[in-house]
C-alpha positions in Angstrom: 108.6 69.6 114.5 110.0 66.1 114.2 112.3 65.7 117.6 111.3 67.0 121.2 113.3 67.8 123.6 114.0 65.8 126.7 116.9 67.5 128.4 118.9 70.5 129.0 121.9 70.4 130.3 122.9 74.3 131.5 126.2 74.2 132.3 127.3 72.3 129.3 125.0 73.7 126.8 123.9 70.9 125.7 120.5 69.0 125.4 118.9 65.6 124.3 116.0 64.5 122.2 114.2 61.8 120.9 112.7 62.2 117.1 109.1 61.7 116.8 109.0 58.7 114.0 111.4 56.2 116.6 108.2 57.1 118.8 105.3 56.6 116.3 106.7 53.0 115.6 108.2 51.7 119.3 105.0 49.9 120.2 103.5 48.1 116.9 99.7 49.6 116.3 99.9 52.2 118.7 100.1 55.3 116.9 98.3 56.1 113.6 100.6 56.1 110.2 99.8 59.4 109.3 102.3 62.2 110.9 99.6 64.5 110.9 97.2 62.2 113.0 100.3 60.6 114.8 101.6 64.2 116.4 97.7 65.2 117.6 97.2 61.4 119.1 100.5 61.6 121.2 99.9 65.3 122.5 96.7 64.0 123.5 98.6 60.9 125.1 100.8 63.1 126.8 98.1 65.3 128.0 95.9 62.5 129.4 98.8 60.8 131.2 99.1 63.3 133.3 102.2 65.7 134.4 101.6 68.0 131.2 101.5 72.0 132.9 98.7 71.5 135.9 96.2 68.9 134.2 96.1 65.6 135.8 96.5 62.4 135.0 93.0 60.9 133.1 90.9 59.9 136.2 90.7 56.6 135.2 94.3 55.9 134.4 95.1 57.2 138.4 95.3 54.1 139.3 98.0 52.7 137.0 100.3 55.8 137.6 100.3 55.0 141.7 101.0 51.3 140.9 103.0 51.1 137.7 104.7 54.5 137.3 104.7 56.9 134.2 105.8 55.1 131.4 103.1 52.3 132.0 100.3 55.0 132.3 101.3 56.9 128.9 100.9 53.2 127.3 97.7 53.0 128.7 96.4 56.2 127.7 97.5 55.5 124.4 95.8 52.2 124.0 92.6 54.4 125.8 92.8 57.2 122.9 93.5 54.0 120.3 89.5 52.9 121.6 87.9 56.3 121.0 89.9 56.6 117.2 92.8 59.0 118.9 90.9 61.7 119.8 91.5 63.3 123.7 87.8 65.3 123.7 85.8 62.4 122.7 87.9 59.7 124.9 87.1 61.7 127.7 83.1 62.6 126.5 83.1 59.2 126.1 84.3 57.3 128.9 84.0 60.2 131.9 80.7 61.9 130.8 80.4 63.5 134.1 83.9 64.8 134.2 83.1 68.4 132.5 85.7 70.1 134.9 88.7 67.4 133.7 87.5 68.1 129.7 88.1 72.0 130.1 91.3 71.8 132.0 92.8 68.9 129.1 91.2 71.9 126.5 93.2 74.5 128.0 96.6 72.8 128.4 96.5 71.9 124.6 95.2 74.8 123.8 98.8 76.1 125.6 100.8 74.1 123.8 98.6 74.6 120.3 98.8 78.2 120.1 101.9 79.3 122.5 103.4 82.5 121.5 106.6 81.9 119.7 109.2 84.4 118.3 110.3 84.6 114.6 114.0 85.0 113.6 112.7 88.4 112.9 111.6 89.5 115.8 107.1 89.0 115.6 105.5 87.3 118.1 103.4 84.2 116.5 101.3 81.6 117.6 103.0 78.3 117.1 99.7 77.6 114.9 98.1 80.3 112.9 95.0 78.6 112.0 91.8 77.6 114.2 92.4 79.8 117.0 89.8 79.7 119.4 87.9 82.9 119.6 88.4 83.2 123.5 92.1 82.2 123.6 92.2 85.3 125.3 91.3 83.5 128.8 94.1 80.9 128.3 97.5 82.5 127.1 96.5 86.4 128.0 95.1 88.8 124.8 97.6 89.5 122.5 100.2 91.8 124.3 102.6 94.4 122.1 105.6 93.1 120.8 107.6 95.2 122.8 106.4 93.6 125.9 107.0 90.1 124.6 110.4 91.6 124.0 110.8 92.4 127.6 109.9 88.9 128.8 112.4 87.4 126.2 115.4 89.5 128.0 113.6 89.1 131.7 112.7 93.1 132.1 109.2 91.6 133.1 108.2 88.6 134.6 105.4 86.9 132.8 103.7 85.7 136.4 102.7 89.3 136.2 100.1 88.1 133.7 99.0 85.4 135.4 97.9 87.5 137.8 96.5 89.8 135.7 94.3 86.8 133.7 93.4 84.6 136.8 92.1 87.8 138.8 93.7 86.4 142.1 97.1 87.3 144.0 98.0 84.1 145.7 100.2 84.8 148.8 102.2 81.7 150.0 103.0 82.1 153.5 106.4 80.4 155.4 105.8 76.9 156.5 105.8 78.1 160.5 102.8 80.0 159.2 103.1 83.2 158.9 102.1 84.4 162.4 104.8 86.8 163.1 105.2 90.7 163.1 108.3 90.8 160.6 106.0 88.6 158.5 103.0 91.4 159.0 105.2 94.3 158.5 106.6 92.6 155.0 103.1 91.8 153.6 102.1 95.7 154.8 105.4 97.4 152.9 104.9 94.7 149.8 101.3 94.4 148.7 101.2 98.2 147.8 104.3 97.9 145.6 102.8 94.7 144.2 99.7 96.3 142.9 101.2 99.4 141.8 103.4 97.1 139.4 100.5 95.4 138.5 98.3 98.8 138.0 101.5 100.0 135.6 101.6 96.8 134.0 97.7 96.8 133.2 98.0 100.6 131.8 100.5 99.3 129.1 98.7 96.3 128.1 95.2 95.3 125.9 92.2 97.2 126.9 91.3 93.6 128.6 93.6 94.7 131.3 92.9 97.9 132.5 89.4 97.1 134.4 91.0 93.9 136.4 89.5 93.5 139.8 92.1 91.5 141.4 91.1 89.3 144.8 93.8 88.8 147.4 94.3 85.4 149.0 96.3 84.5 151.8 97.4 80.8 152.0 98.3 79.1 155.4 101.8 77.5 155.3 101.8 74.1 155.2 105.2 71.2 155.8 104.6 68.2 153.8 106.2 65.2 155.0 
């Protein structure tokens, strides 16, 4: 794809973009010639700067992001990837060996973006590369789910946060800021958390195999301002 997106603007129906090749050449040396190698090196960049679904900024580059701001850390981590010959698993191998937790959460999020499901102008649901899939890509973007429930999400019959559920075996129950600590607040959680799992339960029956033994656990999060 040779332009990404930067912008959508709703009520106009418009968006913006910037093409990929005014990137590859804006900073002389920074990207390598080859498209191929160019569009892996600035996912990775993009990834390791932080801001990219929940994976953080590279540990190392933290430091620039609080002092200089985005733009400045996404130059660093390319001129980090640029040391380690463009490639985000070995950069951080290399330079955080002890960071085994940061490695699998940067392998997850491009394995997201690698392999997201994508529909055809026919209707099948893809994965936006066909080769190389991991064998357990199963644990990262849910088992591959009927194409009449992909059809549902596409027309918002079904929320997909249904699945995230159903993959990260935990309900995560955000209560109000004042806490939570009130009997309206009881009494919703009692007449909610049965309909909740009985949509889940129905959702489960429906799905891969992979579903229908989920043991879910509950959690209850204390409310919390931030100021």
């Amino acid at each position: 794809m040779p332009r990404i997106v930067t912008d959508f603007d709703w009520e106009a129906k418009t968006f913006t973009y910037v093409r990929k090749d005014s990137i590859q050449t804006y900073k002389a040396g920074a990207f390598p010639e080859d498209y191929t190698a160019f569009t892996e090196a600035f996912l990775d960049a993009c990834i390791l700067a932080g801001g990219v679904y929940d994976c953080p900024v590279l540990p190392s580059l933290a430091g620039s992001l609080t002092s200089m701001g985005p733009v400045f850390t996404f130059e660093r981590a390319i001129d980090v990837l640029r040391t380690y010959n463009y490639d985000g698993a070995t950069t951080i191998k290399e330079s955080l060996p002890d960071s085994k937790e940061y490695l699998s959460l940067y392998a997850k999020t491009k394995a997201m973006i690698t392999y997201m499901p994508i529909k055809k102008n026919d209707g099948r649901i893809v994965t936006l590369v066909r080769h190389n899939a991991p064998n357990d890509l199963a644990m990262v973007i849910t088992p591959r789910l009927a194409d009449s429930i992909y059809l549902m999400f596409y027309h918002r019959l079904v929320r997909p946060t249904i699945y995230d559920f159903l993959i990260s075996d935990n309900i995560q129950i955000h209560a109000p800021l004042e806490g939570g600590d009130t009997l309206e607040y009881r009494n919703l959680l009692t007449e909610m958390i049965p309909i909740q799992t009985q949509c889940l339960a129905l959702v489960a029956s429906h799905s891969n195999r992979f579903m229908h033994h989920k043991h879910l656990v509950l959690s209850f999060l204390t409310g919390q301002l931030l100021i």
